[in-house]
C-alpha positions in Angstrom: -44.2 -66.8 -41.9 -43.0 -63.9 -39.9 -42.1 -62.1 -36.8 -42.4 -58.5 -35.6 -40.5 -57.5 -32.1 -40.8 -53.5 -31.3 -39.9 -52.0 -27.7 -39.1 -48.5 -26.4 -37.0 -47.3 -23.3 -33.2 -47.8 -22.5 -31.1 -50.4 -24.7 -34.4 -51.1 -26.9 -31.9 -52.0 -30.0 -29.4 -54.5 -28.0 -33.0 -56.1 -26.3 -35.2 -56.7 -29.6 -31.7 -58.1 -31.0 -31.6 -60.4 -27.8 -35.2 -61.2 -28.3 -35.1 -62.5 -31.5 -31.6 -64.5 -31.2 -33.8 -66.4 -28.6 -36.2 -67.0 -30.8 -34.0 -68.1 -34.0 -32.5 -70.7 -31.4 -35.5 -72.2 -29.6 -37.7 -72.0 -33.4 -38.7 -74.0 -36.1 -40.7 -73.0 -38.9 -40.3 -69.1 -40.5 -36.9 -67.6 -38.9 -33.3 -67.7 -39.6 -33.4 -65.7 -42.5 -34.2 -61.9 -43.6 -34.1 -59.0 -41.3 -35.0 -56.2 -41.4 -34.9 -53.8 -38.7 -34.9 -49.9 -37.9 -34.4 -48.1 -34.6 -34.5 -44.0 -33.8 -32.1 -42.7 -31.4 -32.8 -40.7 -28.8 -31.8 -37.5 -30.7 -34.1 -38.9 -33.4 -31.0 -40.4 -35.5 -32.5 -43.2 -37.7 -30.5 -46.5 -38.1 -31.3 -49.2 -39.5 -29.6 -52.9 -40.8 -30.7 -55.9 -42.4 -29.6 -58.9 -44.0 -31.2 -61.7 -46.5 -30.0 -64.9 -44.8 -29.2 -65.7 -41.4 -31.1 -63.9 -39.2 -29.2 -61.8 -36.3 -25.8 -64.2 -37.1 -25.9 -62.2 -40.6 -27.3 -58.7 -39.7 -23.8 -57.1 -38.5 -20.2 -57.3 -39.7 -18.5 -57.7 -36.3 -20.4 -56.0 -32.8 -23.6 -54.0 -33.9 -23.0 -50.1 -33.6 -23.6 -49.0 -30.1 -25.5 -45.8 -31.2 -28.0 -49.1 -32.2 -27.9 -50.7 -29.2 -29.0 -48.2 -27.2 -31.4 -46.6 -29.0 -34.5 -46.2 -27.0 -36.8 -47.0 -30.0 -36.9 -50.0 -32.1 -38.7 -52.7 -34.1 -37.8 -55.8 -36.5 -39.1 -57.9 -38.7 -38.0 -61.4 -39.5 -38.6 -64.9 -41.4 -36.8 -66.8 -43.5 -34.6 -66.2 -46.5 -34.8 -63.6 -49.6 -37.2 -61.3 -49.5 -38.0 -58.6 -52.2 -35.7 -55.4 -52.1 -35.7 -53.0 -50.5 -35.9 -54.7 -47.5 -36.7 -51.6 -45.8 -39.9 -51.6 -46.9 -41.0 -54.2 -44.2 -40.6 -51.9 -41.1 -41.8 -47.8 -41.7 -40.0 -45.6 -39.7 -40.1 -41.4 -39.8 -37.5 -39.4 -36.9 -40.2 -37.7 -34.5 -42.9 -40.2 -35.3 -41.9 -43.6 -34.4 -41.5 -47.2 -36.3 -44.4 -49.8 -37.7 -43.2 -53.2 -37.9 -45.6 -56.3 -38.3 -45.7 -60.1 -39.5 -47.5 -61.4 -43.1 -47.3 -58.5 -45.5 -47.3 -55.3 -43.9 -45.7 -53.4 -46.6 -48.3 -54.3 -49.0 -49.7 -51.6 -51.4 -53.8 -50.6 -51.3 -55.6 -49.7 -54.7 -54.1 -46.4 -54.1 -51.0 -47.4 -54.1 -50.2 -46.7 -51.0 -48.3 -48.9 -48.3 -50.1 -49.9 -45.1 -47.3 -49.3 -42.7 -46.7 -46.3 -44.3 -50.6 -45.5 -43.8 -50.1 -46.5 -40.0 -47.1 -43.9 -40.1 -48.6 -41.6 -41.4 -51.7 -41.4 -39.3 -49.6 -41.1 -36.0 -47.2 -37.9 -37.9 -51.2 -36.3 -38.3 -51.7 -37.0 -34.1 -52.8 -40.4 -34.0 -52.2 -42.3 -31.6 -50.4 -45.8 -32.1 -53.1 -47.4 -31.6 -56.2 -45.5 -33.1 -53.7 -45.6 -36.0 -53.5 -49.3 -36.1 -57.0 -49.6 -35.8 -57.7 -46.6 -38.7 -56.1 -48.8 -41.0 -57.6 -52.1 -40.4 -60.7 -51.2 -40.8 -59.8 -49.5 -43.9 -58.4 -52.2 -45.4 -59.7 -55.4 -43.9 -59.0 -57.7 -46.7 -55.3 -57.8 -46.5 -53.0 -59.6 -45.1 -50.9 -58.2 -42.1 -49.7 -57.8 -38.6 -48.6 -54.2 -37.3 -47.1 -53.1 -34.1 -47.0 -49.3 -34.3 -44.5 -47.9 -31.4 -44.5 -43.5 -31.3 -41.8 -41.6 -29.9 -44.0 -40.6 -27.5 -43.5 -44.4 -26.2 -46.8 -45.8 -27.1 -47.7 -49.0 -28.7 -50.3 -50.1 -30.7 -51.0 -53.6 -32.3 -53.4 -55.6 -34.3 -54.5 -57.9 -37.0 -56.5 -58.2 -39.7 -59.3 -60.5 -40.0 -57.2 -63.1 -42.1 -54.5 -63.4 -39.8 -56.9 -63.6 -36.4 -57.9 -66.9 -38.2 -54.5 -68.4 -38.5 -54.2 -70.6 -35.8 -50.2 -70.2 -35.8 -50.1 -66.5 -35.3 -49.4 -64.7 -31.9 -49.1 -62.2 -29.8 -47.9 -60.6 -26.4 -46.9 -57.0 -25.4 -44.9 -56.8 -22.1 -43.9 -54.1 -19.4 -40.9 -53.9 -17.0 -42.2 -51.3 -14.4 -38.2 -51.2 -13.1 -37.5 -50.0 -16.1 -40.1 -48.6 -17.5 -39.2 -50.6 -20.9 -42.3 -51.7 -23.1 -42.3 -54.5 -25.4 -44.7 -56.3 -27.6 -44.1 -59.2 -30.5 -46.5 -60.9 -33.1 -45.7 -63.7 -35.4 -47.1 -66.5 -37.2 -45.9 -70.0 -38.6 -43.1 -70.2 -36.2 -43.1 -73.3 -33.6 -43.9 -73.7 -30.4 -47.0 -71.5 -31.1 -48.0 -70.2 -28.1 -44.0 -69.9 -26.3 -42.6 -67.4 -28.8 -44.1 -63.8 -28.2 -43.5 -64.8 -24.6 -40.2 -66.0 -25.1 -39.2 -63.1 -26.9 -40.6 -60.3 -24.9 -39.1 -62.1 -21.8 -35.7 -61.9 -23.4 -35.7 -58.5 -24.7 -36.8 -57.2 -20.9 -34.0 -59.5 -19.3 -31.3 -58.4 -21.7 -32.2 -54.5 -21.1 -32.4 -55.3 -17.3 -29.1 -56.9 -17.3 -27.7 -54.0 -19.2 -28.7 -51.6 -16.3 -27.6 -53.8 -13.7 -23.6 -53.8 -12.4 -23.3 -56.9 -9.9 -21.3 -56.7 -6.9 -20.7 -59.7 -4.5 -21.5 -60.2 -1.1 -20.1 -62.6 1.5 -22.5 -65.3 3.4 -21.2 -67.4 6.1 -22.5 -70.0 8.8 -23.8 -69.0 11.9 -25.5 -65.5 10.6 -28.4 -65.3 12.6 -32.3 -65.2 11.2 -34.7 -62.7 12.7 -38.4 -61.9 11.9 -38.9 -59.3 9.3 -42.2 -58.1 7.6 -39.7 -58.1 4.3 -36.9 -60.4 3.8 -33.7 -58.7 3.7 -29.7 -59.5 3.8 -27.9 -56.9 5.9 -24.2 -56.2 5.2 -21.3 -54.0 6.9 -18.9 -52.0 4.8 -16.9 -54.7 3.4 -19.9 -56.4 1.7 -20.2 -59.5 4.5 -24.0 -60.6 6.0 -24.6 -59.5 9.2 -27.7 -61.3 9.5 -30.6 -62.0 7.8 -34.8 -60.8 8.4 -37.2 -63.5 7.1 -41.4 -63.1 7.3 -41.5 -67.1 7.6 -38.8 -67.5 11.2 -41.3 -67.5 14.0 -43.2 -70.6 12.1 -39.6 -72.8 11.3 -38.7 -75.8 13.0 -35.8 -76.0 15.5 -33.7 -77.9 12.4 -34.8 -77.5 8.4 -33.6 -76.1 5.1 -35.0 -72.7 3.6 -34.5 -71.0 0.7 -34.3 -67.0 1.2 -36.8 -66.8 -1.4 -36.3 -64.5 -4.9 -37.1 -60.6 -4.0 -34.8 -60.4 -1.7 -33.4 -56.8 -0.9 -29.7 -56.3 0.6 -29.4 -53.7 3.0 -26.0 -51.5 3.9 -26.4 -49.1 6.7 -30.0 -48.7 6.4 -30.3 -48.0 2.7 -31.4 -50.8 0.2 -28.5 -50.9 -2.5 -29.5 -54.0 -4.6 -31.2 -56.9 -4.9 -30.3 -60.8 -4.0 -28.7 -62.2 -7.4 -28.9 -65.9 -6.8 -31.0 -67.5 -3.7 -28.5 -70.5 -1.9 -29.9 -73.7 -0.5 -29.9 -72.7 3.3 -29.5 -75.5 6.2 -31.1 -73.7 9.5 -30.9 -74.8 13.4 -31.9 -72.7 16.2 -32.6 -69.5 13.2 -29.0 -69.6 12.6 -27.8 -70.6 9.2 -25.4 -73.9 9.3 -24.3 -74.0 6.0 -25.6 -72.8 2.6 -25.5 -74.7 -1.0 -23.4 -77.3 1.2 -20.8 -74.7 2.0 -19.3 -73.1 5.4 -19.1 -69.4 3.2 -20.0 -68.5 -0.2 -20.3 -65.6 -2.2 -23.9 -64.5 -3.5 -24.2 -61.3 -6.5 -26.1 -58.4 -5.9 -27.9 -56.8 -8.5 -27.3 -52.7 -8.3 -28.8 -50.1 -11.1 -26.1 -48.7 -12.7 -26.2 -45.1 -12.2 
């Protein structure tokens, strides 16, 4: 019935935007249609967009703002079509505090009138943390029935369910970390198909769009006859117009005389004795004698390196 992406660090707007574009394509069952979504810039600006229909393809007129995009902080909520207004009341958010976002009804009221995301919010503005405040507020309230991913300024997150929803055997959940980043991202959801891919596919997404965003890719040339050597890591080494010089490989002592390789997928390029990137794209390598005869077919080709934009 709904979906709840939240992440913090560098481009969290353009990656839970990423995240759940991936997840309206690959879906069936409660997506395509409200949003509502709020993110809090790094000078604690909040922001926030939503739409009743279409998903992400509805939620902007023309490229979302930048100042969203690259907010460090920010969660959504989504499922299908026309939803009671305000649609802000799905997702809490407070400057200086953080954003609470869920799946099921996480802006429902308590006998007291009050709102549990709001609760959630609250408890973290009084010193909890996201989680503890998750967790205050569940077992306050068990009978209802939410979601909630709490996520602080100070970069924490918190998640749970209540009872009801643990027993729904569509729901889901999965928080992820990029430790190259540092970016943090965690997703529930429920009644959207293929049950156990989503929160994965989602979180994998957001963390691949923010990586790509940090990442400027340069090219590198590869030709035949670049020799292989032994190397306890394996590494490309290039001159100062970007060609292989040769190549260090843990595997070379134990090849045969003829065969084909693949470099492998953590493979760092090195440029006078300084790593400046990573291998983008690993070629189909035909070896004799440890020297490479040709790669992906060819005599040369040129292979991307990742670099962090500075």
């Amino acid at each position: 019935m709904t979906i709840g992406i939240a992440a913090t660090g560098p481009w969290a707007g353009a990656g839970i935007l990423a995240g759940l574009r991936a997840v309206e394509a690959v879906g069936r069952g409660a997506i395509g249609g409200f949003v509502s979504l709020a993110a809090l810039t790094a000078d604690q600006q909040l922001l926030c967009a939503e739409t009743q229909t279409g998903g992400t393809g509805n939620l902007f007129t023309g490229s979302p703002p930048e100042a969203l995009l690259s907010a460090p902080y920010a969660a959504l909520i989504s499922s299908g079509p026309d939803r009671p207004t305000p649609l802000s009341q799905f997702v809490a958010a407070a400057p200086g505090v953080g954003i609470v976002t869920g799946h099921r009804f996480p802006h429902v009221k308590t006998e007291d009138d009050q709102a549990l995301n709001i609760l959630i919010l609250e408890a973290m503005q009084q010193g909890c943390t996201a989680q503890d405040a998750v967790d205050t507020v569940i077992a306050a309230h068990p009978s209802f029935d939410a979601g909630f991913i709490a996520l602080s300024t100070e970069g924490e997150l918190g998640l749970g369910n209540m009872p009801s929803v643990l027993d729904l055997r569509s729901q889901g959940l999965a928080v992820q970390t990029c430790p190259e980043t540092g970016m943090r991202v965690a997703t529930v959801h429920n009644a959207i198909h293929p049950i156990n891919a989503i929160a994965t596919l989602a979180n994998e997404v957001v963390l691949d769009a923010v990586q790509q965003r940090l990442t400027e890719v340069r090219s590198i040339t590869m030709a035949a006859g670049i020799a292989l050597s032994f190397g306890e890591t394996t590494e490309i080494h290039i001159d100062g117009a970007f060609k292989a010089t040769k190549v260090l490989h843990p595997r070379i002592p134990k090849l045969p005389a003829e065969t084909s390789i693949g470099i492998g997928d953590h493979v760092k390029v090195v440029q006078t004795g300084h790593q400046i990137g990573w291998l983008g794209l690993e070629p189909f390598m035909v070896v004799r004698n440890n020297a490479i005869v040709s790669l992906d077919g060819k005599h040369e080709i040129q292979l991307p390196v990742l670099m962090r934009r500075t």
